[in-house]
N, C-alpha and C positions, 0 to 999 in steps of 0.2 A: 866446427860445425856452426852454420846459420842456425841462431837461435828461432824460434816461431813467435815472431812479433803478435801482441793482442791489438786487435781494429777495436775502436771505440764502443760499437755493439757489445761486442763481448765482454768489454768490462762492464758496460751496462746493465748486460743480463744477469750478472751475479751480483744480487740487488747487496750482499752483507759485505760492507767493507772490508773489515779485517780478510776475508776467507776469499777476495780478488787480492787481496795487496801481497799475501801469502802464495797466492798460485802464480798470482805476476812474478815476484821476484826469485822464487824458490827453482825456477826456470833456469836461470840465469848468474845466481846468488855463488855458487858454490863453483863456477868453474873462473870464476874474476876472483873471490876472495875466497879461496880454499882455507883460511885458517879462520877463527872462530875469535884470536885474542890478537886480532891487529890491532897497528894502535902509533901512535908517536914512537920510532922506535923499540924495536923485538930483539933480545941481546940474550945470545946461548947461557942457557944456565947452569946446567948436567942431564948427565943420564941417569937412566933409573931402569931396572928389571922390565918388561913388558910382562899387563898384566891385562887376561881376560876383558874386550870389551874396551881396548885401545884402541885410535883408528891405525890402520897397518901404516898410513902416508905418514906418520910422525915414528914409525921404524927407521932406524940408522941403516940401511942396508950393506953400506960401505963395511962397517964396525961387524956387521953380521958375518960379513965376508970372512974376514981377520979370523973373528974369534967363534965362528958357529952358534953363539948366541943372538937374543934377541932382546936389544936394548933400544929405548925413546927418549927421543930428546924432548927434554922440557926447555920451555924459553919462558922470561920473564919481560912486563914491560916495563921499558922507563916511566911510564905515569899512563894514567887513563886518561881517555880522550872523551872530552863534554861536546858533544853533537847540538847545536841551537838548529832548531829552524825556525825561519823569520817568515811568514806568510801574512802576504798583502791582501788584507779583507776591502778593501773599496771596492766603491759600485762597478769601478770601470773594469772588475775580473769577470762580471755576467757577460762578457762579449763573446757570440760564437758565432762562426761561420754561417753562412748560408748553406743551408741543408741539399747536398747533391747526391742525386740516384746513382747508383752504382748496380752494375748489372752482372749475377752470379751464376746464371742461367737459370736461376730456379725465380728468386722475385726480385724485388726491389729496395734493399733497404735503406736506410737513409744515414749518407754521412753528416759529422757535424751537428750530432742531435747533445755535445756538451759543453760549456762555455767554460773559459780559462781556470775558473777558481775552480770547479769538478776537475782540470787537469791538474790542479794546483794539488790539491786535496790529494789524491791518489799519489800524486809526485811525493809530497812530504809522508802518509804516511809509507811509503816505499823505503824512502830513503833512512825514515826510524826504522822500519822494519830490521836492517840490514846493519846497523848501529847494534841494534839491540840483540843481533843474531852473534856481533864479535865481544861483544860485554862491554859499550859502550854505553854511558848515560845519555839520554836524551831529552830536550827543552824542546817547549811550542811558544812562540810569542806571536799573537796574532794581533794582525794592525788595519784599524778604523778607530773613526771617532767615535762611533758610537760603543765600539767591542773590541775592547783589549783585555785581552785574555794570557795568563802566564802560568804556563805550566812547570813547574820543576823537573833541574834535570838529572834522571833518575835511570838504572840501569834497571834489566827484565823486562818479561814479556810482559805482568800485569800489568808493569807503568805505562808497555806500548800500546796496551788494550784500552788502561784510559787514555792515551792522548788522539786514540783513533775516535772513540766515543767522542772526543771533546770536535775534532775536524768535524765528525758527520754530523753534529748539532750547529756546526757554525752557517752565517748566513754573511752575503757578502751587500755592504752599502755603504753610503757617506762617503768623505773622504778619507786619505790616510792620515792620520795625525803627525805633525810637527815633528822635527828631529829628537828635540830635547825631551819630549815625552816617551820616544819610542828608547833611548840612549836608558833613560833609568831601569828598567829591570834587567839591561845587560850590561850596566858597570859594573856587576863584578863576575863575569865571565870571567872563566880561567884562562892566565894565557895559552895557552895548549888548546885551545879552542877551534872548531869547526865550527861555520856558524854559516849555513845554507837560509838566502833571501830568494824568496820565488814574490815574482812582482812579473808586472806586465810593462812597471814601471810609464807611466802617463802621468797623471798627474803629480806622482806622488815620487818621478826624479827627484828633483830636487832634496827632499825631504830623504830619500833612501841614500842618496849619493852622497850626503852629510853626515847619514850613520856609518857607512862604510866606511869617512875619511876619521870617522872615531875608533872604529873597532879594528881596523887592519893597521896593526903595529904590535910589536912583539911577536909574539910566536903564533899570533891569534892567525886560524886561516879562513878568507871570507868569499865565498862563491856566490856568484849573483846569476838566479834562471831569470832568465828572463823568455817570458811567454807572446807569443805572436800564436798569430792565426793566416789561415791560408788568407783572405781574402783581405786581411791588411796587408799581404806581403804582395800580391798582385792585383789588386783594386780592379776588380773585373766587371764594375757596375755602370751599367748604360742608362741614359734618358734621366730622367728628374727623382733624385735620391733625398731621401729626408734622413738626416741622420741626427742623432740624440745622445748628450753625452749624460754615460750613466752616474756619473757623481752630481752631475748639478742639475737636470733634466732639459737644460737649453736645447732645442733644436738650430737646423740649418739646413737650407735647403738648399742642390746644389748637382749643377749638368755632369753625370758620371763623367763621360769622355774627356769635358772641356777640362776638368779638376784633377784627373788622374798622371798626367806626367808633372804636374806642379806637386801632389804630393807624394808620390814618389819619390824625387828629387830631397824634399825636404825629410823625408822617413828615412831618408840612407843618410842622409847629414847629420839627422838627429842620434840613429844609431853608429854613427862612426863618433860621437862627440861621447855617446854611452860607453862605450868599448875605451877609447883614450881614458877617458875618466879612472876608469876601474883601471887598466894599466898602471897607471900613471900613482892609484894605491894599492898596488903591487896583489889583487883583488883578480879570480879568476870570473871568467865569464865563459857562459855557454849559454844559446839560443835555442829555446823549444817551441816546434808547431805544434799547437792542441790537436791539428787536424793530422799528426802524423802519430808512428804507434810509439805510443810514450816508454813503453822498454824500450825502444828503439835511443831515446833521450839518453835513458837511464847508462845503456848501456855504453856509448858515451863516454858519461859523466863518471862512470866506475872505471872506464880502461884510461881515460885520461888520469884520473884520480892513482890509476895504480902502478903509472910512470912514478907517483912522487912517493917521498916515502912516507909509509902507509895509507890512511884516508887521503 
């Protein structure tokens, strides 16, 4: 079944984060990851009597067959799996779309009313959400000069309550700090590590793509979002454009038409030089449009995710 994708309004209107990030995922949550204790590795353990208030999908039905009872299988995991997310607080995640009418027949409402780090936010606590829904611990490390932020990584719902509380107080500026500042509160990540980077990655390549050539080795597994926007993806801007980069407030001012197949050109070079990079450390990658419906991402990011074994 096609899931029912949320348009950007909709997450809007449910002003309380937790209680969108819950109705986002809970959509979609239980028919990609039907078990509750996935994990590095799930290895049969025995069975046991069924009792009262089991779910019936971890009944042996085969074994029932046999023997007219009804027994479930317990499975144990090889280790628990420590969930990072990396989220890039610079100035250059306030980028959003230009705001386009769409027409419902009833009014008008307006696309593109959130800028990357509001899809960033949502994205991360999502993806805790659903960590924290299989009994997985989960970490926040948030990256700017001005605001780095470390949260421990901790299993339950209360820990996911505070880390959602600490995303909706966050504010995005300055630039992203240096590798070897961002490298110290995750050397001692476990190897067994998942460790999700949402970046827009602009200025702060460099600087990400350094951490990644640290942390991806061993058994650590390192997924980098990277976030676009419709109208960097097709530069649909005519006549005299003044644009402003949000890290360091420089303007430039510049003929849409005449500028657009030259940067084009160079936005697929630089993303094709993105993509090798992360190959090359063994480092998954996937591309999200803000301006498209981020379960739409998610979902994705979990079916791919649940070719490998487990997360």
């Amino acid at each position: 079944m096609q899931p029912a994708f949320f348009d950007i309004n909709t997450l809007l209107r449910v002003k309380e984060l937790p209680l969108a990030i819950k109705t986002l995922a809970q959509g979609f949550l239980h028919g990609i990851h039907a078990s509750q204790q996935r994990g590095v590795g799930i290895e049969f353990s025995q069975y046991r009597a069924y009792e009262p208030g089991d779910q019936l999908s971890k009944i042996d039905w085969q074994l029932f067959a046999r023997s007219d009872k009804y027994f479930v299988r317990e499975a144990e995991r090889e280790s628990d799996v420590s969930v990072w997310i990396v989220l890039d607080c610079s100035g250059s995640m306030l980028q959003q779309s230009q705001p386009k009418a769409v027409d419902n027949g009833e009014q008008q409402p307006l696309q593109g009313q959130w800028h990357k780090f509001d899809y960033a936010r949502y994205l991360a606590a999502t993806i805790a959400y659903i960590a924290q829904q299989q009994g997985d611990a989960v970490g926040l490390l948030t990256l700017s000069e001005q605001q780095q932020q470390c949260l421990p990584c901790l299993p339950g719902e209360r820990h996911w309550q505070k880390l959602t509380l600490a995303l909706t107080k966050l504010q995005a500026h300055g630039r992203c700090p240096d590798a070897k500042t961002i490298i110290g509160p995750l050397s001692k990540v476990a190897k067994n590590a998942l460790i999700v980077i949402i970046s827009d990655f602009h200025q702060a390549q460099n600087e990400l793509e350094n951490l990644t050539a640290k942390l991806s080795h061993g058994q650590r597994d390192v997924v980098a979002f990277h976030l676009d926007s419709s109208d960097e993806i097709t530069f649909p801007y005519h006549g005299l454009i003044k644009f402003q980069d949000l890290e360091t407030g420089a303007e430039i001012h510049v003929a849409g038409q005449q500028v657009r197949t030259d940067y084009l050109a160079k936005k697929k070079q630089t993303e094709q030089a993105l993509k090798a990079q992360f190959a090359k450390q063994n480092c998954s990658y996937f591309s999200a449009n803000i301006d498209q419906a981020l379960d739409q991402s998610l979902v994705d990011f979990l079916s791919a995710r649940a070719k490998r074994k487990g997360w």
